[in-house]
N, C-alpha and C positions, 0 to 999 in steps of 0.2 A: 225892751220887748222884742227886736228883730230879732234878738240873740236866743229868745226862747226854742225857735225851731231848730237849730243849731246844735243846743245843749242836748234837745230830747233825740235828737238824734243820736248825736257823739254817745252819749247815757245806752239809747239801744244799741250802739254798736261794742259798747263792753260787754255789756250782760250778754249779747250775742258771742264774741269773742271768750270772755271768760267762761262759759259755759263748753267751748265746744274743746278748750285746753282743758279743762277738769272735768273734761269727757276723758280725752285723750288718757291722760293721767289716771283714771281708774284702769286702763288696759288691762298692765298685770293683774288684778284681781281678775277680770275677767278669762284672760286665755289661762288663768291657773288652773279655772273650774276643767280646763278640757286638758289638762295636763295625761292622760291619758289617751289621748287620739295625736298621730303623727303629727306635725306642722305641715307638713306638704298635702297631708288632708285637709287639715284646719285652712290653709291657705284656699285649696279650693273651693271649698265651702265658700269662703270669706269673697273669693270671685262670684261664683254662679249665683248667690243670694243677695250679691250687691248690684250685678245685674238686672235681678228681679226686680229686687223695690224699685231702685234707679228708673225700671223702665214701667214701674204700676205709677211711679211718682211725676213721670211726665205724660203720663195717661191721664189720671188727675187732674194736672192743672192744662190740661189742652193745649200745651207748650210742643207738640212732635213737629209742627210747621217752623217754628224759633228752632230747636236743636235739632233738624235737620239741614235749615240753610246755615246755622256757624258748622256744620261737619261739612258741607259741601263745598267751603273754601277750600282752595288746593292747597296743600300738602298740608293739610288739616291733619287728617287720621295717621296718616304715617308718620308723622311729629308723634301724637298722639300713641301710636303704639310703639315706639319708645321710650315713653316717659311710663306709659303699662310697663314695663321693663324692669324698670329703674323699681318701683312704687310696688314690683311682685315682690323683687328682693329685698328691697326694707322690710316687708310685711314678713316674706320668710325668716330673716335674718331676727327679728325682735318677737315672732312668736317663740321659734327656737330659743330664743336667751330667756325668757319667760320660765318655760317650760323646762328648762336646766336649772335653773337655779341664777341667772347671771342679770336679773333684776337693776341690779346698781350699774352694770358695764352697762347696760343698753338707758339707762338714765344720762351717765357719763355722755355716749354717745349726742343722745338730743342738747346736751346742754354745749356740746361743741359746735353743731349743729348751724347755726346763726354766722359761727365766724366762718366756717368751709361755706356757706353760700357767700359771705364777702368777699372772702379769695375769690370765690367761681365769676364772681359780680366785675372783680381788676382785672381777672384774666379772660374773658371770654366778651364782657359787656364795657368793659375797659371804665370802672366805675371810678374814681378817686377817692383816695384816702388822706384824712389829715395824721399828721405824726401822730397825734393821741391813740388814735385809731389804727396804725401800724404797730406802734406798741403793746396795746392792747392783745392785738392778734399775736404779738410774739410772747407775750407771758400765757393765752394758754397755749402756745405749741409748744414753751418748755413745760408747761405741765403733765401733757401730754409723755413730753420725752423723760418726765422726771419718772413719770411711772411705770414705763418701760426698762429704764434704768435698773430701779430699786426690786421692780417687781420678778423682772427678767425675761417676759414675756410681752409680746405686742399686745396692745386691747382691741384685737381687732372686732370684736360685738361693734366695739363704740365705736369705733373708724370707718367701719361695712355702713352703719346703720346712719351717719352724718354724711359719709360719700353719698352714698346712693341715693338718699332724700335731696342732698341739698344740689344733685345730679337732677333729679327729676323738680325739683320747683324752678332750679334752670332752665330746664326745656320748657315748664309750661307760661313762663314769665315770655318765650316766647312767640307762643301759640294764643291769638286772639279766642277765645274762646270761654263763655260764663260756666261755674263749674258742674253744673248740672250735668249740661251737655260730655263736658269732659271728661266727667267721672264716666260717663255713659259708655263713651266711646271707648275709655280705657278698657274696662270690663267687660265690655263685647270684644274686644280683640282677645282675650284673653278668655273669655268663656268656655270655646267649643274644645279648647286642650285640658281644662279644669273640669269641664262636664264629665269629655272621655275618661277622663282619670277618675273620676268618682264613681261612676259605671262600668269599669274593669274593676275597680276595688269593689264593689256589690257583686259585681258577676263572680268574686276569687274569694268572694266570703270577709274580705278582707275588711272592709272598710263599716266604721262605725254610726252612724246613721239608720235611724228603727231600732237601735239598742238600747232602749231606754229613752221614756218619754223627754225628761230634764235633761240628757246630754244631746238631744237630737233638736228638741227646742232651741237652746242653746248652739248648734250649730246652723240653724237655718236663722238665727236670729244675729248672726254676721254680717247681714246685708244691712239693717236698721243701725248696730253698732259701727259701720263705717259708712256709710252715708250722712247720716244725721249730722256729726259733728263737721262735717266738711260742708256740708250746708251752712250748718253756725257760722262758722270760719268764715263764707264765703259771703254771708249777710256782715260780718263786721269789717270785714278789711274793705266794703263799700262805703261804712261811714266814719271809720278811723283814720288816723293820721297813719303811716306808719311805722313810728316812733313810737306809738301807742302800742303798737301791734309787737311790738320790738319785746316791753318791755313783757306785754304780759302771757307772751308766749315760755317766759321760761317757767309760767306754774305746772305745766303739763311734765318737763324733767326735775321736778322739785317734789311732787305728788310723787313721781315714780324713785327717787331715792327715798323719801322718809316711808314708804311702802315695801322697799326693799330689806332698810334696814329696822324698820319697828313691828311690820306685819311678817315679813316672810323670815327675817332673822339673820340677812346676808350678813357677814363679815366685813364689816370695814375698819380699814387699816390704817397707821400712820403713813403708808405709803400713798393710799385713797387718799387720806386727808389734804398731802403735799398736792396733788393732781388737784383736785375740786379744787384747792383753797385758790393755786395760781389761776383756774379757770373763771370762778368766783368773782374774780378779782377783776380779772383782765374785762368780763360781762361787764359789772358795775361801771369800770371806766369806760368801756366805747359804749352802752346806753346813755350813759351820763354825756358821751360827747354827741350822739346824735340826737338825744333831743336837746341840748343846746344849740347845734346848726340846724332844727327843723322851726327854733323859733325865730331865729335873727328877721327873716323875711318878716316876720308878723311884727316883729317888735320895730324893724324898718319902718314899715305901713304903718302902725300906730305915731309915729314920727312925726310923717309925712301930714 
């Protein structure tokens, strides 16, 4: 019976979780629809309306006293705006692949994604690794290099797009701060140069916004598409393990390859194949080793 509030937890903290990765994962369908408006519009957009809700969403819940005193810790915001930094460029870098055609690279990317925060985790947070687990990391960096190889060209989509994320959850793994707040913060530093931009593009004729009711919805409706599922996110990794969290983040780059290749029609190659297949691989075994070391303690205690 004590175990019940446990279960119903752990239980909302999937549905939480899994929801906000096959969020993530419908992406490409969505910035396909605006495959027509620049990225570096779409990007601001993508600021100035996450700004909005962000800041109608803690108007809402009466929370400005809570995410003003976590911002007014010292060096709060300026951590903070460079992890905005980090988290513009991903955003640019994988609406751009979207909207090119490069669906699959920018999948690649997120499913590297996990091991470049491991690395960033030995080198920076001085994390340790068991052999399995250095292994692992080296069968996908030859797959990585196998594709380079065969292919003859760097992936740099997939490379930009796991630095720079796994750049910016670095910094915020070191920033005490709940992600409301931080999303908050991010998007107000960022706001008043995404504004100006979007209002020189009105003033030049330039920019797409009032031109059509459905593309214009769809752009102010950027702020709901990237809030929300960082909410989700941010409700599940409070009741998961994170080995849990491990595994079922790779539906989000899983959704965006079989979308790449079944919906949008990308090519993939026997050279593709070699790549996924060593990365694939290399996933399975360091999941497989970390939730084996997340259970030992429990299986201790039940011992005891």
């Amino acid at each position: 019976m004590s175990r019940t509030p446990e279960r119903s937890r752990a239980a909302a903290g999937v549905a939480y979780a899994a929801a906000a990765y096959l969020f993530w994962g419908l992406f490409p369908a969505y910035f396909r629809t605006l495959a027509g408006v620049p990225p570096p519009e779409i990007l601001a957009h993508r600021i100035v309306w996450s700004a909005a809700f962000v800041a109608l969403l803690v108007t809402a819940r009466g929370s400005w006293g809570d995410t003003l005193r976590q911002l007014r810790v010292p060096r709060t915001v300026p951590t903070l705006a460079v992890s905005a930094i980090f988290i513009s460029l991903n955003w640019l870098t994988y609406i751009w692949a979207v909207n090119n055609g490069h669906v699959l690279e920018a999948s690649l990317g997120y499913f590297v994604n996990p091991l470049v925060t491991v690395l960033l985790g030995v080198i920076f947070l001085r994390d340790h690794l068991s052999r399995i687990q250095v292994v692992s990391i080296c069968l996908a960096g030859a797959g990585v290099l196998a594709l380079v190889v065969r292919a003859g060209h760097v992936p740099w989509i997939a490379l930009a797009l796991a630095l720079t994320f796994g750049a910016y959850g670095l910094i915020r793994k070191r920033v005490r701060v709940d992600a409301v707040p931080g999303l908050l913060a991010e998007v107000a530093v960022l706001a008043p140069v995404a504004l100006a931009y979007l209002l020189w593009l009105g003033g030049a004729g330039a920019g797409h916004f009032g031109r059509g009711l459905g593309r214009s919805a769809l752009l102010a409706s950027a702020g709901v598409v990237t809030a929300v599922p960082l909410i989700w996110f941010a409700n599940g990794v409070q009741r998961l393990r994170l080995s849990t969290i491990g595994v079922l983040q790779y539906l989000n780059p899983t959704m965006q390859f079989l979308i790449a290749v079944f919906a949008f029609g990308e090519l993939f190659t026997r050279d593709h194949a070699i790549a996924f297949g060593c990365i694939w691989l290399s996933l399975v075994i360091y999941t497989a080793e970390a939730v084996a070391l997340s259970r030992r303690p429990a299986a201790a205690g039940a011992g005891r």
